[in-house]
DRENMAR-685661 format. One record per atom (N, C-alpha, C): atom name; x negated, y, z. Coordinates in steps of 0.02 Angstrom, whole numbers. Each point is the difference from the previous one (the first is absolute). Example, Ala and Ser with C-alpha at 12.3 -4.5 7.8 and 13.67 -1.06 7.14 Angstrom:
2
<r><atom>N</atom><u>-660</u><v>-284</v><w>390</w></r>
<r><atom>CA</atom><u>45</u><v>59</v><w>0</w></r>
<r><atom>C</atom><u>-45</u><v>60</v><w>0</w></r>
<r><atom>N</atom><u>18</u><v>53</v><w>-36</w></r>
<r><atom>CA</atom><u>-42</u><v>59</v><w>3</w></r>
<r><atom>C</atom><u>39</u><v>55</v><w>37</w></r>
//
This chain:
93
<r><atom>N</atom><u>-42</u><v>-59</v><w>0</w></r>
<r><atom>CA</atom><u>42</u><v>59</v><w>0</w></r>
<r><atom>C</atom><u>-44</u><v>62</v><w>0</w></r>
<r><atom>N</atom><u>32</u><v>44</v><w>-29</w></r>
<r><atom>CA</atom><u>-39</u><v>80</v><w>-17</w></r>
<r><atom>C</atom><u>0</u><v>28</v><w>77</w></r>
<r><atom>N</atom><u>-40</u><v>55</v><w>14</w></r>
<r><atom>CA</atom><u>8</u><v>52</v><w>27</w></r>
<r><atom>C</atom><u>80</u><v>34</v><w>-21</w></r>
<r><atom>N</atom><u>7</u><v>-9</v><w>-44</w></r>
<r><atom>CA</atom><u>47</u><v>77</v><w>-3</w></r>
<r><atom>C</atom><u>63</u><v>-32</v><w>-4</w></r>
<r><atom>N</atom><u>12</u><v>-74</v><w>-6</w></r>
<r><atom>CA</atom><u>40</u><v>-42</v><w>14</w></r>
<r><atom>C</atom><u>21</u><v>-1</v><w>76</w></r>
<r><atom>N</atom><u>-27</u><v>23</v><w>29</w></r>
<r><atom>CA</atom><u>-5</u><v>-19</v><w>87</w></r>
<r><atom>C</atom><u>-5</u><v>72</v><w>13</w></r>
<r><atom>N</atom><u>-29</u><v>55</v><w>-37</w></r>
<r><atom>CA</atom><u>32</u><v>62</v><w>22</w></r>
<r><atom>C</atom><u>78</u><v>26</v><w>-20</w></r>
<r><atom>N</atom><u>39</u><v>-41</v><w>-23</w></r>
<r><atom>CA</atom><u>52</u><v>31</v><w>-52</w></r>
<r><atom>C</atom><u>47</u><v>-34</v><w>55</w></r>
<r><atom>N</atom><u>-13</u><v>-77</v><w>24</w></r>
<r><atom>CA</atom><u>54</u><v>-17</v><w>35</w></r>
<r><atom>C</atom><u>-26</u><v>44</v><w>94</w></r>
<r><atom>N</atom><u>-40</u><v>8</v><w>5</w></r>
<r><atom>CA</atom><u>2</u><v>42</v><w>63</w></r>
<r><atom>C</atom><u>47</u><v>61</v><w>1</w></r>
<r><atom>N</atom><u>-2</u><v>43</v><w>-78</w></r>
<r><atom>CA</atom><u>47</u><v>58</v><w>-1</w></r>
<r><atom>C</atom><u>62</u><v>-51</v><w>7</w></r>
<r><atom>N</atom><u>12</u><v>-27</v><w>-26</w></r>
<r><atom>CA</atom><u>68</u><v>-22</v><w>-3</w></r>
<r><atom>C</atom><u>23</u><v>-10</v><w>59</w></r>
<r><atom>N</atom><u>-43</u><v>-41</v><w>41</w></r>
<r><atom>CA</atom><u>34</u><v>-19</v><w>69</w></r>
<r><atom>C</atom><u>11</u><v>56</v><w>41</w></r>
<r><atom>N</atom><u>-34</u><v>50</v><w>-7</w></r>
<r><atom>CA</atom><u>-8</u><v>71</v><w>52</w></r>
<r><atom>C</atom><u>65</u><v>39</v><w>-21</w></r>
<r><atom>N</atom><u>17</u><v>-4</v><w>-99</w></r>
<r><atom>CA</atom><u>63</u><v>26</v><w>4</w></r>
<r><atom>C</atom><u>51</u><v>-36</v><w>23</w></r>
<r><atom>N</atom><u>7</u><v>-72</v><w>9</w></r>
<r><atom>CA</atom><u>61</u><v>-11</v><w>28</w></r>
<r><atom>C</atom><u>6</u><v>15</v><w>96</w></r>
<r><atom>N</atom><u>-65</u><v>2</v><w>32</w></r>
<r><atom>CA</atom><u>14</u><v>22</v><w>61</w></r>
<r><atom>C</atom><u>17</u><v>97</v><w>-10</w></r>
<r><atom>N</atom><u>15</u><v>11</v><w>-43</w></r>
<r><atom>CA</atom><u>2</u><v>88</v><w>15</w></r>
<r><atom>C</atom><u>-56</u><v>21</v><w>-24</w></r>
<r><atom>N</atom><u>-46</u><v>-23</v><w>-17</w></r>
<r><atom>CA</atom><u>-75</u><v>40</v><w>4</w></r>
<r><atom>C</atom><u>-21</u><v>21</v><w>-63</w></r>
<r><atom>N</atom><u>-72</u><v>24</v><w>0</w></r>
<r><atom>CA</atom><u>-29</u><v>14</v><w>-52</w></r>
<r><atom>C</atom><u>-75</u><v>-33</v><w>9</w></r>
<r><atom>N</atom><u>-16</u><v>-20</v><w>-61</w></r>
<r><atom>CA</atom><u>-88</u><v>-9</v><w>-17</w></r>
<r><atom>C</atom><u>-8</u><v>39</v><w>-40</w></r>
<r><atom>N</atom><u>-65</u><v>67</v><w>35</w></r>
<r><atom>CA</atom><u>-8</u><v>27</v><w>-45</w></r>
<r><atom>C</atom><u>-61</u><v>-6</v><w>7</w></r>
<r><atom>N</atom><u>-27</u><v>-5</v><w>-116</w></r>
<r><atom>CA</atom><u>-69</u><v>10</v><w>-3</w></r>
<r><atom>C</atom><u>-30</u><v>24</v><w>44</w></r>
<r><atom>N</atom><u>-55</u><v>-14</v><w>-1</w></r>
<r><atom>CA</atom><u>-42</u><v>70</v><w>50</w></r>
<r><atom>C</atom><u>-94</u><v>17</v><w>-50</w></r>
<r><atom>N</atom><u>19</u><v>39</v><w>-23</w></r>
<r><atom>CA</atom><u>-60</u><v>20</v><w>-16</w></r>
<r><atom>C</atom><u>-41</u><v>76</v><w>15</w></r>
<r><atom>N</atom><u>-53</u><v>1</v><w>9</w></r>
<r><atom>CA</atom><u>-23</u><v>41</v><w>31</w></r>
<r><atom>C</atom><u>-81</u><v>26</v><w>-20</w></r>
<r><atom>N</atom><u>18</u><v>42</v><w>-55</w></r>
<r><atom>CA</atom><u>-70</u><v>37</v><w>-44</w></r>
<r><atom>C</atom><u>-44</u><v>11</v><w>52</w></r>
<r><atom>N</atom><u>-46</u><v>-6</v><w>-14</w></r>
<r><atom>CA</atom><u>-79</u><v>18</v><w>40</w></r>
<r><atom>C</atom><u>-9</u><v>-47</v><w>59</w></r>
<r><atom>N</atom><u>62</u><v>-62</v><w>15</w></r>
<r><atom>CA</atom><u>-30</u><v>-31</v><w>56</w></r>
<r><atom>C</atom><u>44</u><v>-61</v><w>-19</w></r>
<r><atom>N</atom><u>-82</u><v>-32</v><w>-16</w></r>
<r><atom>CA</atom><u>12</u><v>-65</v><w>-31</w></r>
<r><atom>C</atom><u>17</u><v>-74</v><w>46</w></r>
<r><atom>N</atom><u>22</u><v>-49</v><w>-24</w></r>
<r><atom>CA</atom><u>6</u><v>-61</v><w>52</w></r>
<r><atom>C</atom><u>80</u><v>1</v><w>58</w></r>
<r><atom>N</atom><u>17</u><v>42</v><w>-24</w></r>
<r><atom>CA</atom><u>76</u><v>15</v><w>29</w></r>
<r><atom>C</atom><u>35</u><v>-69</v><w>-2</w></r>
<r><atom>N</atom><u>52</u><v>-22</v><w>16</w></r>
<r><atom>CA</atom><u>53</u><v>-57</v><w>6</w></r>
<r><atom>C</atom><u>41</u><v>27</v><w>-66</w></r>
<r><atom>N</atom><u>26</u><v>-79</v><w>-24</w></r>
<r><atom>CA</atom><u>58</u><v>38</v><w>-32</w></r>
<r><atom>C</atom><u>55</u><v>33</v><w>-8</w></r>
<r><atom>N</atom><u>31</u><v>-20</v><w>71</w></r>
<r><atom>CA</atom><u>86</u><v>28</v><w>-6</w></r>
<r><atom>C</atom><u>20</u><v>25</v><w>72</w></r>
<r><atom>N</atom><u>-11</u><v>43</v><w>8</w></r>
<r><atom>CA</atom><u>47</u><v>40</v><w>83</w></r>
<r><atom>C</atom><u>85</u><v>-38</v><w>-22</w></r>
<r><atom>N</atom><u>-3</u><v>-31</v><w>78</w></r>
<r><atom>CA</atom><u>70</u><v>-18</v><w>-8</w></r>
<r><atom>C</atom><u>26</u><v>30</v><w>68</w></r>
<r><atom>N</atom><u>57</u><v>26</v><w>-27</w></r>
<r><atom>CA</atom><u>56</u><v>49</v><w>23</w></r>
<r><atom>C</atom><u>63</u><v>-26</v><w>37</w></r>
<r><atom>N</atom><u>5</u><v>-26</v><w>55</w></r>
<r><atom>CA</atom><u>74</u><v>-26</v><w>7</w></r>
<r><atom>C</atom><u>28</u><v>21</v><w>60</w></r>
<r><atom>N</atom><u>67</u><v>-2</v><w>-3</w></r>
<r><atom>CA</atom><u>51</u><v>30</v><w>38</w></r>
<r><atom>C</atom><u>-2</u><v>5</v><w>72</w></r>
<r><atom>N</atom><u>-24</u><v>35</v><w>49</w></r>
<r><atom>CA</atom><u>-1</u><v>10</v><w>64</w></r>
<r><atom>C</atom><u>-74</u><v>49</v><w>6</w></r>
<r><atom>N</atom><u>-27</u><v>9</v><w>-49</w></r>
<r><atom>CA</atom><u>-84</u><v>42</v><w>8</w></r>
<r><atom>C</atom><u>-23</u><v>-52</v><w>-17</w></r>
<r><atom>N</atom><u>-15</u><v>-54</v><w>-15</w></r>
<r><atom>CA</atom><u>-62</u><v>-66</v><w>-21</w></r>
<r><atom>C</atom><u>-21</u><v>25</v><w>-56</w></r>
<r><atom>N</atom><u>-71</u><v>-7</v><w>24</w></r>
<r><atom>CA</atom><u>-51</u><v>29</v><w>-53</w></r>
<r><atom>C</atom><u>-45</u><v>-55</v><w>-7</w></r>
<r><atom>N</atom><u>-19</u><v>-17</v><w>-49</w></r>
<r><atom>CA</atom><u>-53</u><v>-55</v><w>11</w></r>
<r><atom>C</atom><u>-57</u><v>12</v><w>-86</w></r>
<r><atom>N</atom><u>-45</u><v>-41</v><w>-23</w></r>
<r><atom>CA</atom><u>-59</u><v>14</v><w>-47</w></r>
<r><atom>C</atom><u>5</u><v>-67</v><w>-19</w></r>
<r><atom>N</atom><u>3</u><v>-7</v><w>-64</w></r>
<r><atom>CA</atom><u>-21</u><v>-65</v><w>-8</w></r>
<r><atom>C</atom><u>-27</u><v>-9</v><w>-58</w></r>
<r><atom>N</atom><u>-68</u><v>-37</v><w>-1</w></r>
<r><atom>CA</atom><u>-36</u><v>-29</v><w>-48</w></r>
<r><atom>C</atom><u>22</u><v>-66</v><w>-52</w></r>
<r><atom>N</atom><u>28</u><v>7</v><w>-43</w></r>
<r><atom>CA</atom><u>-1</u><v>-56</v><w>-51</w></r>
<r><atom>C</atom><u>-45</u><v>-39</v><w>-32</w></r>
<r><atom>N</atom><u>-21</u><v>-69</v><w>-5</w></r>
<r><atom>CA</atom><u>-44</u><v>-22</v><w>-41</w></r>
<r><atom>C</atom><u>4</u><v>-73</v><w>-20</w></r>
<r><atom>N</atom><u>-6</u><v>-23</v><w>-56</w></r>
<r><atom>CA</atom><u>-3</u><v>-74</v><w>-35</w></r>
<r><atom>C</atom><u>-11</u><v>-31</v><w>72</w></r>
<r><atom>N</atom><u>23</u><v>-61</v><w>-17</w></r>
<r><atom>CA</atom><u>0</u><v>-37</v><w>55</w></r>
<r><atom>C</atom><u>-67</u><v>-39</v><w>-5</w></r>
<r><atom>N</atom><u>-5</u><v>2</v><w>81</w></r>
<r><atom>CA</atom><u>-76</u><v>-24</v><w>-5</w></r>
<r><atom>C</atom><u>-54</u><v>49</v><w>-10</w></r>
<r><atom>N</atom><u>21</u><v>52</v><w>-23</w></r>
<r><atom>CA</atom><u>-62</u><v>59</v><w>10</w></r>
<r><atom>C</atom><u>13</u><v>58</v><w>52</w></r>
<r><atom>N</atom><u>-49</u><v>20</v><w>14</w></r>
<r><atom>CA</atom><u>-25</u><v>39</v><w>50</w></r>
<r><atom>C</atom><u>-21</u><v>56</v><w>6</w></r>
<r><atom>N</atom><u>19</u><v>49</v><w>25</w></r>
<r><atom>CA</atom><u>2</u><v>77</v><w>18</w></r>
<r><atom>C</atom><u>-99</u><v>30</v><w>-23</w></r>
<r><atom>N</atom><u>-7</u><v>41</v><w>-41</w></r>
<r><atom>CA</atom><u>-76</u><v>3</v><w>-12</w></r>
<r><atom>C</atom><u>-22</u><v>58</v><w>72</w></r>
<r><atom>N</atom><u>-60</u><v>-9</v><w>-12</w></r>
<r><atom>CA</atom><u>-7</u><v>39</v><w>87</w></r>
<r><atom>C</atom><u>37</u><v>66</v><w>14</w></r>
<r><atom>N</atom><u>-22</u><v>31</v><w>-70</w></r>
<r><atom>CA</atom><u>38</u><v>79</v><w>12</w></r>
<r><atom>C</atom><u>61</u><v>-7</v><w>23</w></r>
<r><atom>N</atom><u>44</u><v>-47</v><w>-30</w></r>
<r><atom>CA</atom><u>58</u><v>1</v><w>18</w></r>
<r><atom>C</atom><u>34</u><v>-34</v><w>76</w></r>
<r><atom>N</atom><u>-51</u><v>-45</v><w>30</w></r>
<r><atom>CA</atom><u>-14</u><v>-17</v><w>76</w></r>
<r><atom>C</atom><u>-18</u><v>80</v><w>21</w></r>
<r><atom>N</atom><u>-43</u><v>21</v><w>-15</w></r>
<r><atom>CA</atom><u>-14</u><v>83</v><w>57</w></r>
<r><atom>C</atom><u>56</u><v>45</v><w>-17</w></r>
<r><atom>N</atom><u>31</u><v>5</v><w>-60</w></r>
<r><atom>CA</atom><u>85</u><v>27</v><w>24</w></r>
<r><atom>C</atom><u>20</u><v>-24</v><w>32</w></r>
<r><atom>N</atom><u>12</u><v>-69</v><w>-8</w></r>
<r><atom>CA</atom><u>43</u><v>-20</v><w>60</w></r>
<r><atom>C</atom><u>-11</u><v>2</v><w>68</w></r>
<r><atom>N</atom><u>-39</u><v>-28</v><w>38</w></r>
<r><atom>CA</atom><u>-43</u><v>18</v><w>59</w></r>
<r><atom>C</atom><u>15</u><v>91</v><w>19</w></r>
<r><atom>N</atom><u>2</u><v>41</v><w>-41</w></r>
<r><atom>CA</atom><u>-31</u><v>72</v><w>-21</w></r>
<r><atom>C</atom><u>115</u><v>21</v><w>30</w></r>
<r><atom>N</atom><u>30</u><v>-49</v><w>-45</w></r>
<r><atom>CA</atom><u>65</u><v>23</v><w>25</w></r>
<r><atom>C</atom><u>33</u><v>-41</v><w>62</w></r>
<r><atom>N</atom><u>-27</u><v>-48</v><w>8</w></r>
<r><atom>CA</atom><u>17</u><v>-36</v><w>76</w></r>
<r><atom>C</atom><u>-40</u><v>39</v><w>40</w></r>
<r><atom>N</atom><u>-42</u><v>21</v><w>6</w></r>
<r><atom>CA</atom><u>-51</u><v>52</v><w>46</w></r>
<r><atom>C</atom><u>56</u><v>81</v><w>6</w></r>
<r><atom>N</atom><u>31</u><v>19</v><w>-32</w></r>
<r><atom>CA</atom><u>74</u><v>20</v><w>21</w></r>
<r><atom>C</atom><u>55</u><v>9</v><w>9</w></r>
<r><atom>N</atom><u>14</u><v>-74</v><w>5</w></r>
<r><atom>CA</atom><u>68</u><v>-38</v><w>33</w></r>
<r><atom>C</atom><u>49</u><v>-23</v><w>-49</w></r>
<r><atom>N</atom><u>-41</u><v>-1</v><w>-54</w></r>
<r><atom>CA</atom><u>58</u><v>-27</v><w>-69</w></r>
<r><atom>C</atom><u>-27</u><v>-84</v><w>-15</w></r>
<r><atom>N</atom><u>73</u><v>-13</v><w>16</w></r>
<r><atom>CA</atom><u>-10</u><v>-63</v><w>-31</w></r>
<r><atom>C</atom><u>-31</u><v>-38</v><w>-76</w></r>
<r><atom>N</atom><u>-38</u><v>-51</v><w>6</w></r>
<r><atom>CA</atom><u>-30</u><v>6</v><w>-92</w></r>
<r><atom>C</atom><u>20</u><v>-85</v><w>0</w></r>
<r><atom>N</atom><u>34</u><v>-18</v><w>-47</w></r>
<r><atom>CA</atom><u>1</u><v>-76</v><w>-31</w></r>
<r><atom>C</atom><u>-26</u><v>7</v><w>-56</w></r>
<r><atom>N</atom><u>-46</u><v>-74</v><w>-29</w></r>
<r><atom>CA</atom><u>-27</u><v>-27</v><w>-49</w></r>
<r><atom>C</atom><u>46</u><v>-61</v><w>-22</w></r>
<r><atom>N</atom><u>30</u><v>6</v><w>-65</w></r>
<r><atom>CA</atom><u>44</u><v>-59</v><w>-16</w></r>
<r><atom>C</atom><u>-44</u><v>-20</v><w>-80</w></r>
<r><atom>N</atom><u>15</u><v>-75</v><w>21</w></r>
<r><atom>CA</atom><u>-29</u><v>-41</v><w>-55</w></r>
<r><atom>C</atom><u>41</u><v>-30</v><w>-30</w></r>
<r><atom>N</atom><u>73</u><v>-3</v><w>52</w></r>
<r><atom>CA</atom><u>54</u><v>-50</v><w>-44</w></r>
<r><atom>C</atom><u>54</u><v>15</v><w>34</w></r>
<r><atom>N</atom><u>39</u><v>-24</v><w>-62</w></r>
<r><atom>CA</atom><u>80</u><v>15</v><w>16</w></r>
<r><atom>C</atom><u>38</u><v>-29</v><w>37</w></r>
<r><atom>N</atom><u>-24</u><v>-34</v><w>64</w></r>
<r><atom>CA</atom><u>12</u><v>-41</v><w>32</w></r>
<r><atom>C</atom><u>-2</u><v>46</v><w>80</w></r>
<r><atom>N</atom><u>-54</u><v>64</v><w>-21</w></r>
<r><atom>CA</atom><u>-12</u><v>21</v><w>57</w></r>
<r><atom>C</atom><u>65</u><v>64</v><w>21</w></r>
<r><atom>N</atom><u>19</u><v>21</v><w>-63</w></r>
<r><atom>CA</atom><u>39</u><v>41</v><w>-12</w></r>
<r><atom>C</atom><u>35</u><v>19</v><w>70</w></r>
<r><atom>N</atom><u>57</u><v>-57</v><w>13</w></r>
<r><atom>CA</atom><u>31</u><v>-2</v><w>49</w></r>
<r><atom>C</atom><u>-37</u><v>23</v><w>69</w></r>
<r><atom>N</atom><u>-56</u><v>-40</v><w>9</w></r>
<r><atom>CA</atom><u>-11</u><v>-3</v><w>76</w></r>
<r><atom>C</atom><u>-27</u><v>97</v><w>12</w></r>
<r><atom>N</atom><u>-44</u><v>-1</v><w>-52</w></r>
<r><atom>CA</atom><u>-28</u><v>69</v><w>-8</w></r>
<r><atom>C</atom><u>70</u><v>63</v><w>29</w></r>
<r><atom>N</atom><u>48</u><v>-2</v><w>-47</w></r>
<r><atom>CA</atom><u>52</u><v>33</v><w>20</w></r>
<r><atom>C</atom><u>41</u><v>-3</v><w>65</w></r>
<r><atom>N</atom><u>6</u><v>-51</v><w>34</w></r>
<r><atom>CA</atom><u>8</u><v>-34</v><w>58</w></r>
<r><atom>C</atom><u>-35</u><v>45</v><w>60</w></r>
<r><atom>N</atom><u>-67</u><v>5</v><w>-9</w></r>
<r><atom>CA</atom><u>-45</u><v>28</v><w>26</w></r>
<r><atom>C</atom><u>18</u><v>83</v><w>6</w></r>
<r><atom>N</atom><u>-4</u><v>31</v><w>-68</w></r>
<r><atom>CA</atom><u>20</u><v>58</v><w>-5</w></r>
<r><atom>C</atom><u>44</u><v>25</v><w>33</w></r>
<r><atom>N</atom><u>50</u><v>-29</v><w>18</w></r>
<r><atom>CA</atom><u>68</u><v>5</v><w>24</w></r>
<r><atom>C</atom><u>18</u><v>-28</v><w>71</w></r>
<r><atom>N</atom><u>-29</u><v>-9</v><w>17</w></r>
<r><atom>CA</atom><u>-16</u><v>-14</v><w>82</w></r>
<r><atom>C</atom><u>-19</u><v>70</v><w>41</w></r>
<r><atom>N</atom><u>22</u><v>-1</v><w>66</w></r>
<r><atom>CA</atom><u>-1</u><v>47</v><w>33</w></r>
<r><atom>C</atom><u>-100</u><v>17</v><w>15</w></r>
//
């Protein structure tokens, strides 16, 4: 399965809870996550997309680290399997 196969059903699932995945890109500061997800009560969360079985390149580990260092949650998804629990997470008190 693609990356963008597994980013397309993440939007999907976020719109049926209310939410949004939005791109996230961000000129001059590279290694960003792909999609700020948006959902109903203030849940904010970052999440990295990637082929399954591959792995975050460092830059994109020191964003992450860089946005858990202030208080934002960051998931790495490899499969569409994780979809659920990821959101699960998000949505917890």
């Amino acid at each position: 399965m693609r990356e963008s196969e597994i980013e397309r059903r993440l939007a999907v699932s976020v719109k049926r809870l209310g939410g949004m995945a939005v791109k996230f890109v961000s000129p001059g500061l590279d290694g960003v996550p792909d999609r700020i997800v948006l959902l109903p009560g203030g849940k904010v969360a970052f999440v990295e997309l990637k082929a399954p079985g591959k792995k975050p390149r460092p830059l994109q580990e020191k964003r992450k680290r860089q946005l858990e260092g202030l208080g934002f949650p960051v998931y790495v998804v490899d499969g569409v399997e994780q979809i659920g629990g990821v959101l699960d997470a998000i949505c917890s008190p």
